[in-house]
PALOVO-926988 format. One record per residue (C-alpha): chain; residue in one letter; x, y negated, z. Coordinates in steps of 0.2 Angstrom, whole numbers, padded with zeros to 4 digits. Example, Ala and Ser with C-alpha at 12.3 -4.5 7.8 and 13.67 -1.06 7.14 Angstrom:
chain, resn, X, Y, Z
A, a, 0062, 0022, 0039 $
A, s, 0068, 0005, 0036 $
This chain:
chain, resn, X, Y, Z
A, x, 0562, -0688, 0432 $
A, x, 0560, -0668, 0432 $
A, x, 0564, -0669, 0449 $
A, x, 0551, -0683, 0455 $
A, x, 0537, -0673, 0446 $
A, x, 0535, -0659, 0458 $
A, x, 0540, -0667, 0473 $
A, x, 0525, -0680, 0468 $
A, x, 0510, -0666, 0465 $
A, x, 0517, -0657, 0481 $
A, x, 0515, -0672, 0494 $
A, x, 0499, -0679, 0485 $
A, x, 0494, -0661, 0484 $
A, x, 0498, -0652, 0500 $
A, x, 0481, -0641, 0496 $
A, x, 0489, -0631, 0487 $
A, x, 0502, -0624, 0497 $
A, x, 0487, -0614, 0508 $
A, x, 0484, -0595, 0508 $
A, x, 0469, -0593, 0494 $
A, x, 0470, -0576, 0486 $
A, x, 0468, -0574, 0466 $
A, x, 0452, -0562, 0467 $
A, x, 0455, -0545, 0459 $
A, x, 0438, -0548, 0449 $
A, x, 0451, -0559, 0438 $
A, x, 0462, -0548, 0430 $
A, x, 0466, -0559, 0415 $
A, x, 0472, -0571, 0426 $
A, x, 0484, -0561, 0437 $
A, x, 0488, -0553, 0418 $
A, x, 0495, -0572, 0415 $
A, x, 0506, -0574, 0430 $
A, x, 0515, -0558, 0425 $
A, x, 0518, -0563, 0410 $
A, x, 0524, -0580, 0418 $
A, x, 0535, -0572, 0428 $
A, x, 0542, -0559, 0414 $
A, x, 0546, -0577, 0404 $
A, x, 0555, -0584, 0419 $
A, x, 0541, -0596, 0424 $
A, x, 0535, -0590, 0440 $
A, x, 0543, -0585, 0455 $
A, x, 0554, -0568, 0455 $
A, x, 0553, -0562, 0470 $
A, x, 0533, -0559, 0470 $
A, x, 0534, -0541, 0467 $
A, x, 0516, -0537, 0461 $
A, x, 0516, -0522, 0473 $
A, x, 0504, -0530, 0485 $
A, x, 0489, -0539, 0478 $
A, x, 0479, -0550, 0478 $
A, x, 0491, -0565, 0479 $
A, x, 0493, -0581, 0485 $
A, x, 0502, -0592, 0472 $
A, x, 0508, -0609, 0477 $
A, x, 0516, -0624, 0465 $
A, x, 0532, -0621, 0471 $
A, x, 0532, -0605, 0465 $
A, x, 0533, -0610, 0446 $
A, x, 0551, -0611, 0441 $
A, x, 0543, -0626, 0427 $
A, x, 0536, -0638, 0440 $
A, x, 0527, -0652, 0430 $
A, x, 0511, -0659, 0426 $
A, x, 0504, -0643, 0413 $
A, x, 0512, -0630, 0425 $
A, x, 0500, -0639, 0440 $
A, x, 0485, -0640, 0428 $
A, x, 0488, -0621, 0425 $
A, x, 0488, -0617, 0443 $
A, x, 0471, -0627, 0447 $
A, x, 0463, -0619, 0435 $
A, x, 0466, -0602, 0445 $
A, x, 0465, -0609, 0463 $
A, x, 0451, -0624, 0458 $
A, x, 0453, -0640, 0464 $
A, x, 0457, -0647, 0480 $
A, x, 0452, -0659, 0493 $
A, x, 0458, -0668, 0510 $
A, x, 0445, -0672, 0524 $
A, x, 0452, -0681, 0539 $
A, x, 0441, -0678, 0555 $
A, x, 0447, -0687, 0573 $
A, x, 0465, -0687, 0565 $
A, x, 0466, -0669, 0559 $
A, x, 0467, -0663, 0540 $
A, x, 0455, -0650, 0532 $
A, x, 0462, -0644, 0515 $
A, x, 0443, -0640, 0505 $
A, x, 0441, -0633, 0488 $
A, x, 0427, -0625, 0477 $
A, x, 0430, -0610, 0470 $
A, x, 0429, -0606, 0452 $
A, x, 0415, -0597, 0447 $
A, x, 0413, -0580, 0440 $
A, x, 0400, -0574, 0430 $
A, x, 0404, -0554, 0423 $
A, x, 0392, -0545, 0413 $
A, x, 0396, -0529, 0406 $
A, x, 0384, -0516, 0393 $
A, x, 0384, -0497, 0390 $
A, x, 0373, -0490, 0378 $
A, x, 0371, -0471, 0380 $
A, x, 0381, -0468, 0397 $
A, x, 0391, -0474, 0411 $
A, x, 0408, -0482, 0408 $
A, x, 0422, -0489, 0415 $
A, x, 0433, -0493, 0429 $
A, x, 0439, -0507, 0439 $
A, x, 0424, -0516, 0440 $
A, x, 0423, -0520, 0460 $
A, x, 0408, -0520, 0466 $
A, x, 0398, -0514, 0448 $
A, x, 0390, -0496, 0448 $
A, x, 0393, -0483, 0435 $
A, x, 0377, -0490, 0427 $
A, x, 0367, -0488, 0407 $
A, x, 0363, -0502, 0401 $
A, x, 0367, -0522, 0406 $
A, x, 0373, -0525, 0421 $
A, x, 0380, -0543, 0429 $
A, x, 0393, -0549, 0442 $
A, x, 0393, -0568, 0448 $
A, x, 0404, -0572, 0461 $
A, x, 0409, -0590, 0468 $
A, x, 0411, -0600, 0486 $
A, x, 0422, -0611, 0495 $
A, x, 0440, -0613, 0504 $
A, x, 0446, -0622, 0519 $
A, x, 0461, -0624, 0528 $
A, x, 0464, -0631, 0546 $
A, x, 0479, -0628, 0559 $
A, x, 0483, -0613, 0548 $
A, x, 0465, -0605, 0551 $
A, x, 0459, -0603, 0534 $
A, x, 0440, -0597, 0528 $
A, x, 0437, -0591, 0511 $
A, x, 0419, -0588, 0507 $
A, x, 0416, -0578, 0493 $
A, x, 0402, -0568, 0491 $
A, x, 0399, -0556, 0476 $
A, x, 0378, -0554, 0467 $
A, x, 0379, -0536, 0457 $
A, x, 0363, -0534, 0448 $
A, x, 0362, -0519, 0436 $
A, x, 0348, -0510, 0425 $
A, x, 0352, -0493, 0428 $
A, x, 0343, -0485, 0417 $
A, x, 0343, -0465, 0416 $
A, x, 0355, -0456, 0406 $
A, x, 0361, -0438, 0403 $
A, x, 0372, -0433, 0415 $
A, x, 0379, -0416, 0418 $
A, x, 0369, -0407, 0406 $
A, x, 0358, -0395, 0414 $
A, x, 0360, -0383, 0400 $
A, x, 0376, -0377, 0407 $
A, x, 0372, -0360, 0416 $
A, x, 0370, -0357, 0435 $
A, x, 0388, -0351, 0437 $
A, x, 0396, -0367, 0431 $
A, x, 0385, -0379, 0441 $
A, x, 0390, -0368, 0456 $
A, x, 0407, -0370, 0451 $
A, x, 0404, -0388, 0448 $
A, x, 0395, -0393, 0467 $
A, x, 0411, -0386, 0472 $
A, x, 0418, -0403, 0468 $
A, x, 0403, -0413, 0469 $
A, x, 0402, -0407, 0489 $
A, x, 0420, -0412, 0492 $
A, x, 0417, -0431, 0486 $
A, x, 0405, -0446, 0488 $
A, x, 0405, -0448, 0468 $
A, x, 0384, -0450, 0462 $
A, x, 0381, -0452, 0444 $
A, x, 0370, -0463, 0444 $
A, x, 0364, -0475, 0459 $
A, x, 0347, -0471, 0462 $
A, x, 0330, -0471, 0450 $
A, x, 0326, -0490, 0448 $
A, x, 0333, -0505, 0445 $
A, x, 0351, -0510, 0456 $
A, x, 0355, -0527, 0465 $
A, x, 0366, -0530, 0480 $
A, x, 0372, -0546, 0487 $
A, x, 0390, -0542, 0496 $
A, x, 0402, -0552, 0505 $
A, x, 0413, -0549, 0489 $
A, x, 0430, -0560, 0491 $
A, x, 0429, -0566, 0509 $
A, x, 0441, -0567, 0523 $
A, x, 0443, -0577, 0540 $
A, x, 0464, -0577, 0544 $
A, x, 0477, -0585, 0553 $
A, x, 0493, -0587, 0542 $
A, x, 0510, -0595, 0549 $
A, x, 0528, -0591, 0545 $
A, x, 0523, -0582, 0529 $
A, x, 0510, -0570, 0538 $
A, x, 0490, -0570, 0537 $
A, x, 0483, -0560, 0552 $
A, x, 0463, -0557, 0550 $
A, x, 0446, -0549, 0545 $
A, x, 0443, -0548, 0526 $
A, x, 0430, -0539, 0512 $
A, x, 0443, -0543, 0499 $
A, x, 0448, -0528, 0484 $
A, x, 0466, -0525, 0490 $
A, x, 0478, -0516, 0477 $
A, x, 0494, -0508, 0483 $
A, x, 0506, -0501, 0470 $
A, x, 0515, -0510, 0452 $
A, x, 0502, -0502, 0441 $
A, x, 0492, -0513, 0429 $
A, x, 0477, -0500, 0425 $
A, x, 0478, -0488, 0439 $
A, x, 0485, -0487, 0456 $
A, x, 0486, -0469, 0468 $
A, x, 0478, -0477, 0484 $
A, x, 0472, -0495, 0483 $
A, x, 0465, -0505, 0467 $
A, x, 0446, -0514, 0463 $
A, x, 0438, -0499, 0458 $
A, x, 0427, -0499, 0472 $
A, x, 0419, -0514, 0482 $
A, x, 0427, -0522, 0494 $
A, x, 0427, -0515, 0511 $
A, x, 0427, -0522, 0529 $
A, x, 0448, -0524, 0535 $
A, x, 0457, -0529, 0548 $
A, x, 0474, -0533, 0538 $
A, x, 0492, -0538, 0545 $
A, x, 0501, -0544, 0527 $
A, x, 0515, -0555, 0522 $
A, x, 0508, -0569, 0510 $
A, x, 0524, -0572, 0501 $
A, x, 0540, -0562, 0502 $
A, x, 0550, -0562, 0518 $
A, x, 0570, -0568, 0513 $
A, x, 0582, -0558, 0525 $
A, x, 0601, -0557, 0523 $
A, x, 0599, -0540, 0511 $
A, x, 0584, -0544, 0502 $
A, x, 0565, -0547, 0502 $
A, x, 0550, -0538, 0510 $
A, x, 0531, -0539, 0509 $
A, x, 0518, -0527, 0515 $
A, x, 0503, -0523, 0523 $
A, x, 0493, -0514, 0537 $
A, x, 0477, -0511, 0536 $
A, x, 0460, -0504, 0548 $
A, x, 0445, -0504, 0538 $
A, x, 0428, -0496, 0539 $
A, x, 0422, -0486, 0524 $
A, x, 0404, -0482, 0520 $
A, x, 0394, -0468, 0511 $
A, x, 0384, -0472, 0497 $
A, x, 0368, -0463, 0502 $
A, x, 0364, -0457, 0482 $
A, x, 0364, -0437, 0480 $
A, x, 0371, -0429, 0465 $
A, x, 0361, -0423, 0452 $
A, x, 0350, -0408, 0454 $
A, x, 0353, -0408, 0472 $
A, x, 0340, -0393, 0477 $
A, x, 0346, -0383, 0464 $
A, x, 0350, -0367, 0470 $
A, x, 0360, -0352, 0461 $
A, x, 0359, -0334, 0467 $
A, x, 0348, -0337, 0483 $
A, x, 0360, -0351, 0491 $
A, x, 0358, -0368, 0488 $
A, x, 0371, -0377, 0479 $
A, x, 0373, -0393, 0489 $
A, x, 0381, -0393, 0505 $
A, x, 0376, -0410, 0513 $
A, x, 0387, -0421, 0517 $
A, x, 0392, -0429, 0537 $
A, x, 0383, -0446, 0540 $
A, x, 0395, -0456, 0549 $
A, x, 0406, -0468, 0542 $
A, x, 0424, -0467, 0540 $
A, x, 0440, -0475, 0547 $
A, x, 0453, -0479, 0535 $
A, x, 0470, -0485, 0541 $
A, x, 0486, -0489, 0529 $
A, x, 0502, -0498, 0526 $
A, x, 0514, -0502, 0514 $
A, x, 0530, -0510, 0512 $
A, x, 0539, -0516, 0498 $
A, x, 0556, -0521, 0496 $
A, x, 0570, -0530, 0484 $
A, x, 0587, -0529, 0486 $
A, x, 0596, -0542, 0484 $
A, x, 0610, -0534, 0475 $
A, x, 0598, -0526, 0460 $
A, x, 0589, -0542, 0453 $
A, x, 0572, -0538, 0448 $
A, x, 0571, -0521, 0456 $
A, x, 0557, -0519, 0468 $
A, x, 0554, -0502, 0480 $
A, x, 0539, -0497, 0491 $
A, x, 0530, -0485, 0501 $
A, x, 0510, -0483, 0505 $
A, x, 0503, -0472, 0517 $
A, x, 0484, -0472, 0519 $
A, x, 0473, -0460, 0532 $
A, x, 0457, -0458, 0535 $
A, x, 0442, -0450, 0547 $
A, x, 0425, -0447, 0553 $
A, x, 0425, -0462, 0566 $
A, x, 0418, -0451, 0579 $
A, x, 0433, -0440, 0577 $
A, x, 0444, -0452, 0585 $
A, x, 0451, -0452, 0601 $
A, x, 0470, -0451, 0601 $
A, x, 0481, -0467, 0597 $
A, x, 0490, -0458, 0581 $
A, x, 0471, -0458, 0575 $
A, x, 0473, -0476, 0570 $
A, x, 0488, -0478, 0565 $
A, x, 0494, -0469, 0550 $
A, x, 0511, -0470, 0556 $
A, x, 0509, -0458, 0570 $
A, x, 0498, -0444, 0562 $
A, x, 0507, -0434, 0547 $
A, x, 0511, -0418, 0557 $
A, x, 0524, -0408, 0547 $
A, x, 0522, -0389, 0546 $
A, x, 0518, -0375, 0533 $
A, x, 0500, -0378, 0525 $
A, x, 0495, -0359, 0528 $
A, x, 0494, -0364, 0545 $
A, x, 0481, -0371, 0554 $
A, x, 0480, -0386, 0563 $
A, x, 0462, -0394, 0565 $
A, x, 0468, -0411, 0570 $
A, x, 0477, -0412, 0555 $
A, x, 0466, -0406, 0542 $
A, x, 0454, -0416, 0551 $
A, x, 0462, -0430, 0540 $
A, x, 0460, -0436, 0521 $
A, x, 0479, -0442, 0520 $
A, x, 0486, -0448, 0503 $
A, x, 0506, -0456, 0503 $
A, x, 0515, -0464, 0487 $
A, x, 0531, -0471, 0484 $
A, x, 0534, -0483, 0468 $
A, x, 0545, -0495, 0458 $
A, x, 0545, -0509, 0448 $
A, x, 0560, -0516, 0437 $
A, x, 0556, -0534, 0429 $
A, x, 0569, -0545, 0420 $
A, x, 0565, -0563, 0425 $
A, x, 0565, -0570, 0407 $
A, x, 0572, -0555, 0400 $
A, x, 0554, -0550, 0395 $
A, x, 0550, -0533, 0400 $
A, x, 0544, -0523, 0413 $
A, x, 0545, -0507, 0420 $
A, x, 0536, -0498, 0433 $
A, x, 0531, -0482, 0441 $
A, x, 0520, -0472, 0459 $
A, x, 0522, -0454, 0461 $
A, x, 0511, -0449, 0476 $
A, x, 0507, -0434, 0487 $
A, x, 0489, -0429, 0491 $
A, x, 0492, -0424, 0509 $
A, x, 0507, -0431, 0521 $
A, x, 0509, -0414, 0531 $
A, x, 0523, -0405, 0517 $
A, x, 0540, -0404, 0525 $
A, x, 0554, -0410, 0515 $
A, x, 0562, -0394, 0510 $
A, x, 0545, -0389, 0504 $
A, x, 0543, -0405, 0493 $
A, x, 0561, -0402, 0487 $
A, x, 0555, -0386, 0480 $
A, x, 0541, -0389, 0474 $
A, x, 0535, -0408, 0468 $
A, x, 0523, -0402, 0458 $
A, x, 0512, -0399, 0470 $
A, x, 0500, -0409, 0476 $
A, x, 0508, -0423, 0466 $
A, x, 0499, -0438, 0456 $
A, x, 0509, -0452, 0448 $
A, x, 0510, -0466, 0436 $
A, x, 0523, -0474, 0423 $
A, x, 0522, -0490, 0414 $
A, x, 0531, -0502, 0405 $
A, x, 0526, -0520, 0395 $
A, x, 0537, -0529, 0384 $
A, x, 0536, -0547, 0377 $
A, x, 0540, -0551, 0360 $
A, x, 0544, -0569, 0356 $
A, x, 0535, -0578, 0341 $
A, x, 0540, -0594, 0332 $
A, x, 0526, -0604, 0340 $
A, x, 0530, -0612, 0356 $
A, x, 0524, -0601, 0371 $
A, x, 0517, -0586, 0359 $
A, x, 0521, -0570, 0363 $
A, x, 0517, -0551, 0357 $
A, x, 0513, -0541, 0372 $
A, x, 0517, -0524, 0370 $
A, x, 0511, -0513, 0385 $
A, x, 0506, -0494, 0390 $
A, x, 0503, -0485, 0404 $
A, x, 0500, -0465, 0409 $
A, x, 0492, -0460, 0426 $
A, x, 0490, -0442, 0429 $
A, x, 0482, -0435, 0445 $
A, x, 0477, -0418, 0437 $
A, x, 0485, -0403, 0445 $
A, x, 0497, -0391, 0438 $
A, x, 0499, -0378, 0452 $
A, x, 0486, -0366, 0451 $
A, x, 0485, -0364, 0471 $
A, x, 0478, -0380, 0471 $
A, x, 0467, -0379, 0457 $
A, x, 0457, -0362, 0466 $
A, x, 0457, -0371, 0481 $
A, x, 0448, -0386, 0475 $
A, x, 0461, -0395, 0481 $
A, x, 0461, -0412, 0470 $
A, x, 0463, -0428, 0471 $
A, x, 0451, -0439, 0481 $
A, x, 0444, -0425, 0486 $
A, x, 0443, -0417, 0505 $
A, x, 0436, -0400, 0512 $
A, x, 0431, -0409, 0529 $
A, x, 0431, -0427, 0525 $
A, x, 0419, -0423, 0512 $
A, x, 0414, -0439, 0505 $
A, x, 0434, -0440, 0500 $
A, x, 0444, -0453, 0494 $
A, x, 0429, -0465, 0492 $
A, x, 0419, -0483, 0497 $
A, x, 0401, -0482, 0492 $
A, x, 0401, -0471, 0480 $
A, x, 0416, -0474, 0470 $
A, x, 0433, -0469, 0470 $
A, x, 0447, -0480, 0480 $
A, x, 0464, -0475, 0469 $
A, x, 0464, -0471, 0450 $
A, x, 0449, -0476, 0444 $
A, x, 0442, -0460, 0431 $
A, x, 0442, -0450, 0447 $
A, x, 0450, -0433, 0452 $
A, x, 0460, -0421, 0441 $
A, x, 0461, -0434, 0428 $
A, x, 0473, -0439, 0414 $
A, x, 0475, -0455, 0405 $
A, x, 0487, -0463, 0390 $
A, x, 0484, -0482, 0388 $
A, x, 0491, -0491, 0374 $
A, x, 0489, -0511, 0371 $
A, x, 0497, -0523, 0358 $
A, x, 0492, -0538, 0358 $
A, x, 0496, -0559, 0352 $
A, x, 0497, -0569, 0369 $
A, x, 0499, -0590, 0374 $
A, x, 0497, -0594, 0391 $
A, x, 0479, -0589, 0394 $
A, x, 0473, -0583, 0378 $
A, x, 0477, -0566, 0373 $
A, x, 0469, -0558, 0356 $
A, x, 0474, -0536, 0356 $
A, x, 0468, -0520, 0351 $
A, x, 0469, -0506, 0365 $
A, x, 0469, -0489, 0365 $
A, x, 0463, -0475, 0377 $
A, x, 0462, -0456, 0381 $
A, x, 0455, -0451, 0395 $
A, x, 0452, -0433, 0399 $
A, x, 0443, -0431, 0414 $
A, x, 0445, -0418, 0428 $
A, x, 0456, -0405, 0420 $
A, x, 0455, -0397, 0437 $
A, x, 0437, -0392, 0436 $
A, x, 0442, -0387, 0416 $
A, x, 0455, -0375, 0422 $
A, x, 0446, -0369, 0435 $
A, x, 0429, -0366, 0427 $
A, x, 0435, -0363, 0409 $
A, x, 0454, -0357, 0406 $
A, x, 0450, -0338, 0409 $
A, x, 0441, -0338, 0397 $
A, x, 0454, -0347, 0385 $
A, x, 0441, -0358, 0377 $
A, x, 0450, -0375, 0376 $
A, x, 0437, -0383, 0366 $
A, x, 0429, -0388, 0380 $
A, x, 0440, -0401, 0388 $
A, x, 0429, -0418, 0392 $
A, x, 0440, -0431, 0383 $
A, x, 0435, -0451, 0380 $
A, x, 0447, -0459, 0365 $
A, x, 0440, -0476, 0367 $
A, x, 0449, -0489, 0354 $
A, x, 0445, -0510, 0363 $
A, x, 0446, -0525, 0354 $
A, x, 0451, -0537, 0367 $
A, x, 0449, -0556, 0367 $
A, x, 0455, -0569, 0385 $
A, x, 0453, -0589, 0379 $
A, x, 0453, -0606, 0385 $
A, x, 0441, -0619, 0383 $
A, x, 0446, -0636, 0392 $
A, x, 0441, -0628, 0412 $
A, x, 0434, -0612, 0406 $
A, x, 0440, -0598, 0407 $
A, x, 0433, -0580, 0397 $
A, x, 0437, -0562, 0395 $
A, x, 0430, -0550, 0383 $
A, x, 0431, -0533, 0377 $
A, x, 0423, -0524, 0365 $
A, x, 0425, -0505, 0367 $
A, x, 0420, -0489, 0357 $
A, x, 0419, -0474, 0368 $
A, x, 0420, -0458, 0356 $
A, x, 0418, -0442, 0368 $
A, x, 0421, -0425, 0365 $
A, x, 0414, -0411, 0374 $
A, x, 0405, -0424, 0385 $
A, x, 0404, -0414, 0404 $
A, x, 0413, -0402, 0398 $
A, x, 0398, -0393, 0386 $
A, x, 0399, -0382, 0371 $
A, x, 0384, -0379, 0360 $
A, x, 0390, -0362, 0352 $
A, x, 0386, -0357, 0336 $
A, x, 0373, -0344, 0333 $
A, x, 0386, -0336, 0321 $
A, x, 0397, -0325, 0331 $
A, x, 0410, -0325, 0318 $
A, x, 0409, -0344, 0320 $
A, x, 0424, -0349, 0333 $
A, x, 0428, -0368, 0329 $
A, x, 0412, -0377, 0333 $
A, x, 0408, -0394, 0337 $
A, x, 0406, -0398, 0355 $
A, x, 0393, -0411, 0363 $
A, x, 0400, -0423, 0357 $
A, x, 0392, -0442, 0359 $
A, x, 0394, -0461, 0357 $
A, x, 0393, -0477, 0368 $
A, x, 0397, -0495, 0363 $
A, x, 0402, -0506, 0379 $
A, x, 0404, -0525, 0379 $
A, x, 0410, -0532, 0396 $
A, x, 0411, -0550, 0395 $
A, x, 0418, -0567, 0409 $
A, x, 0418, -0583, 0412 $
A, x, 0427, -0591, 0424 $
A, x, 0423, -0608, 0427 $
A, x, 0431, -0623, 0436 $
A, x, 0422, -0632, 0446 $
A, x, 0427, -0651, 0447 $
């Protein structure tokens, strides 16, 4: 009998065995299928290193009738159409509506297509699936309406010399505070693609938010921090078996735009020169891959590689333009070589360790900004240029059938240790000729709390198949590179910008609705880095700026029938 319940939902069901992505607007759910696969559930050689992913009936360990309800909920439900002989597979996609509310000041990170934005701002996503003769259509377009109201910013009590220092940043990357004067609202072709998928592979043109790397918070190069951008994309949807184990990866041309908002006081000027340096209007070509493998011999154990390069598009004219596998010209950085300093080029390696229904989880990316360092050079010195993260989660089981406590954290650093790089600006997501750096629109690509920054995350938390009820904590401190620039000679350490931001978070299930919330209590000190001193000389441990924001972000995710 537990055999004739799968085989039945597959050949009643054969919709389900198409190539719909789970969207990356739906962390929670991608949350439950590693989980699921930690418990021994769900298939184990999905390595989470290349998302978003296509899950299929089969590839639950526990096929029967609650595991195929699970699964509908994430995919929607399907339907058959027979035209002139030939089957359609049809389904409607759930809906998403995201709504998320900042107080005093912008907040958060991987939020897609959101804005850094003060006050309430909305997400709804939804749209449809087909399937026929392997050509696949999934429309599914993004509505981002935000208030935007104005908010203080880099305060413009800091004196001349440190908002020249500052530009010096703010002219190396496409990162605005706030996205224009009035009220926000886009409609995007969000989670849509048009591909041809046979033997495992999808060829085709998609807008999707693509993450690349094990991390759960924060990935080096690729994760839904930004929109989603225009891309040609060559990717296995399921791993590949071979005799010595599985692969998976992905290549990538995409075209990335500029988000045409200045920084703020853009005509300032400081000592007869003006501060900002504008920017090149041209968009940029972005071109990546990744591969990740499994030995067959280390169960669980998943290795992988990313490269990604990118360029003004007018700059191109050589085949190694397009294909980062041809353009990371070794050689010493002290010499000059304007082809390849022509290029924004990042690279990471990373790992993840999971015990199939042993529980736990552990996972790590160490990446170099820059793919020119010869090996010796790397060998001597790792530190430089380096960014990484290391994370673990761990599932305690509880007397109740199914219930779990999720114990999880994560630490992603991308600020710089080697002063060399630090005087020469030379930080993460950042670039001296691609000037709009590491970006789509405005916002960052890779780790979401931008260059130079440094986060611990902490979560512990009672989970049941979709419902999850935890308290998180944060600290972020945000570019430490500008602080040791601007600030460290003069040995004043009060003035690192640091968020400790404790979340109550809460994922349940109601029948076919799905929600998400989190309730989150941002406590910054020093906030943009700025001291009011005391008018008491003898006075040294002051309070800093310090201020307050409540942010709510809030989903539903429903099934449509």
């Amino acid at each position: 009998m537990n055999k004739i319940i799968p085989l039945f939902f597959m050949l009643v069901l054969p919709s389900l065995s198409s190539a719909q992505s789970i969207s990356l607007n739906n962390f929670f759910l991608e949350d439950y299928l590693r989980r699921q696969q930690l418990m021994g559930n769900f298939e184990k050689e999905y390595s989470f290193n290349l998302r978003p992913i296509s899950p299929r009936i089969e590839d639950f360990w526990d096929q029967s009738k609650a595991t195929f309800e699970k699964l509908e909920m994430l995919l929607g439900k399907g339907r058959e159409f027979d035209i002139r002989g030939e089957k359609i597979n049809f389904r409607y996609l759930p809906v998403t509506f995201k709504t998320q509310y900042n107080s005093n000041y912008a907040f958060g990170i991987n939020d897609g297509a959101m804005i850094p934005n003060r006050g309430l701002q909305a997400l709804v996503s939804g749209g449809i699936y087909a399937e026929w003769k392997g050509v696949s259509l999934q429309f599914q377009p993004e509505l981002v309406t935000a208030q935007n109201l104005e908010y203080e910013g880099f305060p413009s009590e800091h004196n001349g010399r440190t908002w020249k220092e500052y530009y010096e940043w703010l002219n190396t990357h496409d990162n605005p505070e706030r996205f224009g004067t009035e009220g926000y609202i886009k409609l995007l072709p969000g989670q849509s693609s048009i591909r041809y998928n046979a033997y495992q592979m999808s060829v085709g043109i998609s807008t999707e938010n693509i993450w690349w790397g094990p991390g759960k918070r924060n990935s080096l190069l690729m994760s839904n921090n930004a929109p989603g951008f225009l891309h040609f994309t060559l990717n296995t949807q399921k791993p590949i078996s071979t005799s010595i184990g599985q692969f998976e990866g992905q290549l990538i041309a995409a075209k990335l735009k500029n988000s045409d908002y200045l920084p703020p006081r853009d005509a300032m000027i400081h000592q007869n020169t003006p501060l900002r340096f504008p920017k090149r209007d041209d968009w940029r070509y972005l071109s990546g891959i990744t591969v990740s493998y499994q030995p067959k011999w280390v169960p669980g154990l998943s290795v992988g590689y990313s490269s990604v390069s990118q360029m003004y598009h007018n700059d191109m004219n050589k085949l190694k333009d397009y294909l980062p596998l041809f353009n990371g010209e070794k050689g010493p950085a002290n010499v000059v070589d304007l082809e390849r300093d022509s290029r924004n080029q990042l690279s990471s390696g990373y790992f993840r360790w999971m015990s199939h229904g042993g529980l736990f989880e552990f996972y790590g990316e160490y990446g170099s900004n820059g793919n020119s360092r010869e090996l010796r050079d790397f060998l001597v010195n790792p530190d430089l240029n380096r960014a990484f993260t290391f994370g673990f989660s761990n599932l305690i089981p509880l007397k109740r059938e199914d219930a779990f406590i999720q114990i999880s954290s994560e630490m992603t650093q991308t600020g710089q240790t080697v002063r060399d790089n630090i005087v020469a600006h030379n930080s993460w997501y950042t670039h001296p000729y691609v000037r709009q750096g590491y970006t789509h629109k405005g916002q960052v690509m890779g780790a979401g709390n931008g260059p130079g920054s440094n986060v611990i995350f902490l979560e512990a938390s009672w989970v049941q198949n979709f419902k999850k009820i935890g308290l998180q904590m944060e600290r972020i401190v945000y570019n430490n590179d500008f602080y040791y620039k601007r600030f460290e000679k003069n040995k004043d350490w009060r003035r690192k910008y640091i968020d400790l931001v404790p979340s109550l978070v809460v994922d349940w299930q109601f029948n076919k609705v799905l929600f998400s919330s989190r309730l989150q209590y941002v406590n910054t000190l020093n906030y943009k880095w700025y001291l009011e001193n005391s008018p008491d000389p003898d006075q040294y441990f002051v309070a800093g700026y310090d201020r307050k924001n409540i942010v709510a972000n809030f989903s539903l995710y429903y099934f449509i029938r």
